[in-house]
N, C-alpha and C positions, 0 to 999 in steps of 0.2 A: 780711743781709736776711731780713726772715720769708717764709715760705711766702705768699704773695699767692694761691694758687688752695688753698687749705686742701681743698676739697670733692672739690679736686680730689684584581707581584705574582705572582704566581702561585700556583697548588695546593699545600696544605700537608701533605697527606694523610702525604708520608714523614717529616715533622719527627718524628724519638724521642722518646716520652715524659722522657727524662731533658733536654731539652733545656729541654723546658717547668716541668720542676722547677725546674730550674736557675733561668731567668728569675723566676718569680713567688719562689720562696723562697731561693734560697742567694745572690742578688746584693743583696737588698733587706736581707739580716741582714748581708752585708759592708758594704752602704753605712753600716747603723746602724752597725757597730763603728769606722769610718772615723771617721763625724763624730765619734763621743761619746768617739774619743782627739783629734780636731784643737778640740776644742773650748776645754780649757782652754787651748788655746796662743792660739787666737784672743782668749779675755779677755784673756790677758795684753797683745797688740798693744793693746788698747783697747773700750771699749765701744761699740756699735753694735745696730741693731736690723734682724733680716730682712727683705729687702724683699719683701712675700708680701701680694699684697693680696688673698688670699684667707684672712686671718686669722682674721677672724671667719664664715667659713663653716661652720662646726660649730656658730653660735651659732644656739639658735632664730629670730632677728632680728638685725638689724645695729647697731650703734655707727656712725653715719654719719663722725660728728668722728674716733671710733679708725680706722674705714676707711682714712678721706684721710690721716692720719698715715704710715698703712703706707706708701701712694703717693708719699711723700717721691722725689725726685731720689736716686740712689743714692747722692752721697756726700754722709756728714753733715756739717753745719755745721760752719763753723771755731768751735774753742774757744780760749780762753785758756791752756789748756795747752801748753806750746812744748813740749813731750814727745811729743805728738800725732802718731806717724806719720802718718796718714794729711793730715795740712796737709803736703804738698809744699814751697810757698811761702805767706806772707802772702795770703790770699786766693784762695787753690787747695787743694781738696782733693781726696781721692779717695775713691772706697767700689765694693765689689765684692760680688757674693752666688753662692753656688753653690747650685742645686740637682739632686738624682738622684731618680727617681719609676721604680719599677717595676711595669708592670701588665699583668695576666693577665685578659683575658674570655672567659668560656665563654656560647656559645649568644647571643652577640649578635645573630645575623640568625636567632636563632629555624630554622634549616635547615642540619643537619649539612652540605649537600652543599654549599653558598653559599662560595665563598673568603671569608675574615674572618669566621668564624662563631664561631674562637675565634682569640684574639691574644694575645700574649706579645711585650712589650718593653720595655727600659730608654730612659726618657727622659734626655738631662743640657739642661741651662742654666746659659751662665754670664756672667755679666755682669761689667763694670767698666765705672765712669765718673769724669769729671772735675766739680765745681764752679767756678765761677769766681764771687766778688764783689768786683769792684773798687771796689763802694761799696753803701752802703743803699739805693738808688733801681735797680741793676743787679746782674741774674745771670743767669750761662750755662749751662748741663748740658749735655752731651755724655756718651753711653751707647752702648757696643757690647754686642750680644748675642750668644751662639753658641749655636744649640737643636739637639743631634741625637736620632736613634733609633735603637737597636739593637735588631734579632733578629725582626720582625717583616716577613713578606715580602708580604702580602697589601694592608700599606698603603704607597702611592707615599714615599718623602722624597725627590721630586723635582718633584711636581707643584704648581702656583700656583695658588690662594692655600695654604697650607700650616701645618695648626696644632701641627704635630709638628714638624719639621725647618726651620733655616735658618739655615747654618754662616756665620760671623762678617760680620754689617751691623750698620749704625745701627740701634740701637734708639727712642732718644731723641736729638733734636739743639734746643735752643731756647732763645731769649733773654727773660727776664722785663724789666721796665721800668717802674716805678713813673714816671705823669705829671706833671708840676706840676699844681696843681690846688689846691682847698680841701681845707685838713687837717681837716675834717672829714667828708669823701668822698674818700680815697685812690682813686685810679684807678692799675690794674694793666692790664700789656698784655705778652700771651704769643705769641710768632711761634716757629711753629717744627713741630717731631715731638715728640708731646707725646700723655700719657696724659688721656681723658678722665673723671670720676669724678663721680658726678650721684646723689645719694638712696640707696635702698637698692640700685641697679646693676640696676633690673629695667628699664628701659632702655636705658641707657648705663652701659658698665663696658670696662676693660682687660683683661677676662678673664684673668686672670692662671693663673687652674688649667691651660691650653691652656699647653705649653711655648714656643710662640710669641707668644703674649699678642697684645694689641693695640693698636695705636698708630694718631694720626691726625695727617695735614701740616694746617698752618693757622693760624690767629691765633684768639684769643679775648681780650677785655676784660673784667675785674672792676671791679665799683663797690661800694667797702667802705662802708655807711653807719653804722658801730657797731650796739652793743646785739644782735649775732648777726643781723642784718640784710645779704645781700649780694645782687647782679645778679651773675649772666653772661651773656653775648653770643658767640657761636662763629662762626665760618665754617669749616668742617674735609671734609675728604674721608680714609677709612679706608685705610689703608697695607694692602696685599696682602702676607704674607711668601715671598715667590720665591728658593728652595734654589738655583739657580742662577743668580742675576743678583741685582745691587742691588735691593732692594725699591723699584718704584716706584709710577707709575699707569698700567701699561699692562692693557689688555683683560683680564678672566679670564671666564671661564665660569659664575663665582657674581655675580647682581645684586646681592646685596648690597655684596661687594666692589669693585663697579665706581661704588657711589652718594657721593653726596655727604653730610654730617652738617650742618645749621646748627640754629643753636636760639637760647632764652634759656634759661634757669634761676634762679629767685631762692627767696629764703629767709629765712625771717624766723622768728628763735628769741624774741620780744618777743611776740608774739599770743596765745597761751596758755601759762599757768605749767607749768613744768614739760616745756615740750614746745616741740616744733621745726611752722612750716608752710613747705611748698614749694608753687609753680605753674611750670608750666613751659610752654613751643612747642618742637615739635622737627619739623625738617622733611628729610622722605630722597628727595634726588630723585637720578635715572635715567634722563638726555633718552633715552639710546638704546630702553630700554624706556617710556618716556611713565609713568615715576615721580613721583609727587610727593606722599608721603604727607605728610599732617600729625596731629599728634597734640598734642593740649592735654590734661593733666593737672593734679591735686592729688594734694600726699601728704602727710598729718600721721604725726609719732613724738612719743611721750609715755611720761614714766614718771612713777608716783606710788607711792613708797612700795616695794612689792615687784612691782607692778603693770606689765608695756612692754607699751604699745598702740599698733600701727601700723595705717595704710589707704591706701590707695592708686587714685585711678580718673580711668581715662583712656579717650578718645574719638579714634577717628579718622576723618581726613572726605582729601579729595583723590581721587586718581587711582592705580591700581595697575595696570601694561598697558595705560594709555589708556581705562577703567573706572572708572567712579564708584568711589570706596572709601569705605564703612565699619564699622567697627569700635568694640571696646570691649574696655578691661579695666578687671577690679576684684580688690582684693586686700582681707582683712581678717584681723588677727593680732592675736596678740599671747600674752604669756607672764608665768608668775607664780614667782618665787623665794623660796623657801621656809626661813626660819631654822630649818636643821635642818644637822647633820653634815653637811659636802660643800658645803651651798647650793645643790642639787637645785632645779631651773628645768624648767618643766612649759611645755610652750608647741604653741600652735596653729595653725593660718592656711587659708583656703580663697583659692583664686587660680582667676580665671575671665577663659580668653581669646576670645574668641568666632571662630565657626568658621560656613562660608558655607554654610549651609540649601539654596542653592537656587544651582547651581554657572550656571544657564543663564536667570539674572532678570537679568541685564547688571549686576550688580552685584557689586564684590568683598568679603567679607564677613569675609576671613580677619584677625584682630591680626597683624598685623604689628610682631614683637617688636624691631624694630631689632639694636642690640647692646647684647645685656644678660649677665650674669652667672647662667645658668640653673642651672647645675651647683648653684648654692648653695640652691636653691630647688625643682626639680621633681625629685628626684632623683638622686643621686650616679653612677649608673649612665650618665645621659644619655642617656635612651631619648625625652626628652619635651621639649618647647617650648611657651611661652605661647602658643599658637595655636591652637584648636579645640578648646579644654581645659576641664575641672573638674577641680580637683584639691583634696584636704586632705591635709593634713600634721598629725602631733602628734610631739612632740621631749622627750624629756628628757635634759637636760644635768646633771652635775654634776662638780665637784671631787675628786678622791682624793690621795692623802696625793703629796707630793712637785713640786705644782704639774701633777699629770697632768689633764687633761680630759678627758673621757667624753660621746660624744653618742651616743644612739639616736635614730632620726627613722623612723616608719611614714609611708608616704605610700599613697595611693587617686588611680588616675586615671582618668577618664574622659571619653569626646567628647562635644563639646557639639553636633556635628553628623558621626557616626558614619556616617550612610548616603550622604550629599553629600560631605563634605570628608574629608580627610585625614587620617592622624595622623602627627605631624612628631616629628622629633627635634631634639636641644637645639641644635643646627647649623642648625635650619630644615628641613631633609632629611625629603623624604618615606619614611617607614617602611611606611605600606601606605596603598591608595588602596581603597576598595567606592564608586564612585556608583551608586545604585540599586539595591545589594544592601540588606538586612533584615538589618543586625547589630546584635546589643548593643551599646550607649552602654560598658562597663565594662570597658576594656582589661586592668585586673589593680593590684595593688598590690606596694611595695616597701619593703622591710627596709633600715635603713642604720646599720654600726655604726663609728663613727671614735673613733680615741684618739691624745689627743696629747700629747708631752712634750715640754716644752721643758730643754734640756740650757747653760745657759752661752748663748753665742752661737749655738747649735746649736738644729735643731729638728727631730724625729721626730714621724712623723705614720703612721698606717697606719690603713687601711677596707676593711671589706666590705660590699659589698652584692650583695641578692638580690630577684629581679622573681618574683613569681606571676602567671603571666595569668588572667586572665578568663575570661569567655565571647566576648569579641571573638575574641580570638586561638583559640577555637571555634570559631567559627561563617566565620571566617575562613581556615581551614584550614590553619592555621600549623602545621606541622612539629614543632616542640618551641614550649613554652608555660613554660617559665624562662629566664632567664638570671643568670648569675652575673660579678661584680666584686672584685678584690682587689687594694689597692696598698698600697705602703710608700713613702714619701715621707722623707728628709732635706735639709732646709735651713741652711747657712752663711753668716751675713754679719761680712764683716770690711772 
């Protein structure tokens, strides 16, 4: 059966410096030597692809089609090869992926004295799942996850909702089912735990870089019309990861986590050559908090020649707290590839979330960035969120000998309403509040430098990044005015 949703603590102060060595460098160069010997064994079991859907995150813009690829069910499709370990039986198969991420932050809370101001830990994730297609019209997926952290004591792996830690649950559980209908509008219907995957992910995304990722309970319908033409329809509410107990829907302490997801989404690749248009409704409601945001969007991807040009802008109207709510975001990018050695990609984008001027006009004014995939987009560091934001980005990507990728990315950020509202971080998470103080708009800018190799079925990845502040972080009276980021990352799927 084809893919039917294609789119789709304590004080650290005595920790020893060799400790910290340890974490950031000698675990990250053992994880590399691990993978890049288990590698050729895993081709030889058979071919497969990582499931990492944060693939194209290095890229100055997304491959929406390559995206949802990633998002595949983890185990691959039965093949015609009866050789095939991983086909169990006739219509069963299996797929697993591991990944280890090791990462050291210096001066994240901006304040030596702050517990987590610097942090060192190894993440793991490891998943296996089952396919099931007992026919063309039906298929099942079944995925357990196991996410832990080591060596970091200043952050909980015990507290709900949880994006680090959370030892062996359902990841994924859900039954596809193609409906009778005109074979010329396939109709698809997904019940279950299930990953959602919508556009460029500055919405809705499975946040896959979070060792925990994200998953959502619910149904959704597809209406295939040909010609790159499709509907979705969701009803879904977002799964809390809970380190001790089955993940379910009980209470947590983040609104977000507690709200509902429904929406549409549709798409149509036929309206202009060369390019893709979306429109979508998304709506996050929160009886207990008298949530009910809505947001209507468009968003075109287009490529011509050497030319990808994306946009993005969306409006929200409803209720946040029982409060008029609105809002706006606007995104505009785009990148040019260059016939030279490497095929060096030069690329741009400014993204603007809008932020509440005027915190005491009974009105809420903050974008409300749902869940989206920020990491990919405002910063690798995750110091920032679509919310009260201007920000630019320039990126150049290129190829080096061996199938290596190379990205540099400078980003510039600053508040769109500095003196009133907030500045958040990529969680949402208030980073610092001035209402009614006199500070610069211009929190500081960030260096990001990632490189990635793919090895066989193996995949190594490793980044630095580094934050300059501002004169916010000035006038602000922030402590320390950088912060620094370093991780190694290897990824196995077999």
């Amino acid at each position: 059966m084809r893919n039917c949703f294609p789119l789709s603590g304590g004080p650290r102060a005595h920790r020893h410096v060799v400790d910290r060595v340890y974490l950031a460098v000698v675990v990250p160069l053992a994880l590399a030597i691990v993978v890049l010997s288990l590698s050729p064994v895993a081709a030889q079991l058979g071919e497969s692809d990582p499931i990492d859907a944060d693939a194209s995150s290095i890229a100055p813009h997304f491959d929406p089609e390559a995206l949802a690829a990633s998002e595949a069910p983890p185990a691959p499709a039965a093949t015609d090869a009866a050789s095939d370990w991983r086909e169990l039986l006739p219509g069963l198969t299996l797929g697993s992926e591991i990944r280890l991420r090791s990462e050291s932050r210096r001066n994240i809370r901006f304040d030596g004295a702050r517990p987590g101001n610097d942090e060192d830990y190894l993440l793991s994730r490891f998943r296996v799942g089952l396919t099931w297609e007992p026919s063309e019209r039906v298929t099942g997926v079944v995925e357990l996850q196991d996410a832990r952290m080591l060596g970091e004591e200043a952050i909980s792996d015990r507290r709900a909702p949880n994006i680090h830690a959370d030892p062996l649950d359902v990841h994924q559980a859900y039954l596809d089912v193609g409906l009778p209908g005109s074979a010329s509008v396939p109709i698809w219907v997904r019940i279950g735990r299930q990953k959602l995957v919508y556009g460029a992910q500055r919405m809705v995304s499975p946040l896959e870089w979070v060792n925990t990722a994200r998953v959502f309970d619910g149904a959704r319908i597809r209406l295939d019309a040909g010609r790159g033409r499709g509907l979705d329809a969701f009803a879904t509410r977002v799964v809390p990861a809970r380190p001790t107990g089955f993940n379910d829907h009980a209470p947590t302490g983040s609104r977000m986590f507690n709200s509902q997801l429904h929406g549409v989404y549709y798409h149509d690749a036929s309206l202009l050559p060369g390019g893709r248009v979306e429109g979508y409704w998304l709506l996050r409601r929160e009886a207990g908090l008298d949530d009910a945001v809505q947001t209507v969007g468009a968003r075109v991807d287009a490529v011509y020649g050497p030319w990808a040009l994306d946009a993005e802008l969306a409006r929200q109207g409803g209720r946040y707290g029982g409060v008029p709510h609105r809002a706006a975001l606007l995104h505009v990018g785009g990148a040019f590839a260059a016939e030279l050695p490497g095929r060096p990609e030069l690329g741009a984008a400014f993204n603007y979330g809008s932020g509440d001027d005027d915190p005491h006009d009974g009105v809420h004014a903050t974008f409300d960035q749902l869940y989206p995939l920020g990491h990919a987009y405002y910063g690798y560091i995750d110091l920032f969120a679509l919310q009260n934001l201007r920000n630019t980005e320039v990126t150049v990507e290129a190829s080096l000998p061996g199938s290596v990728r190379l990205r540099v990315g400078v980003q510039d950020f600053a508040l769109a309403a500095p003196g009133a509202d907030a500045w958040y971080d990529a969680g949402g998470a208030v980073v610092h509040r001035a209402v009614g103080e006199t500070l610069s708009p211009h929190v500081g800018n960030e260096i990001d430098v990632t490189i990635r190799v793919p090895v066989g079925d193996a995949g190594l990845e490793a980044g630095y990044g580094r934050f300059f502040g501002g004169p916010y972080l000035r006038d602000a009276g922030f402590a320390r005015r950088t912060a620094d980021f370093l991780y190694v990352q290897t990824t196995l799927g077999f």
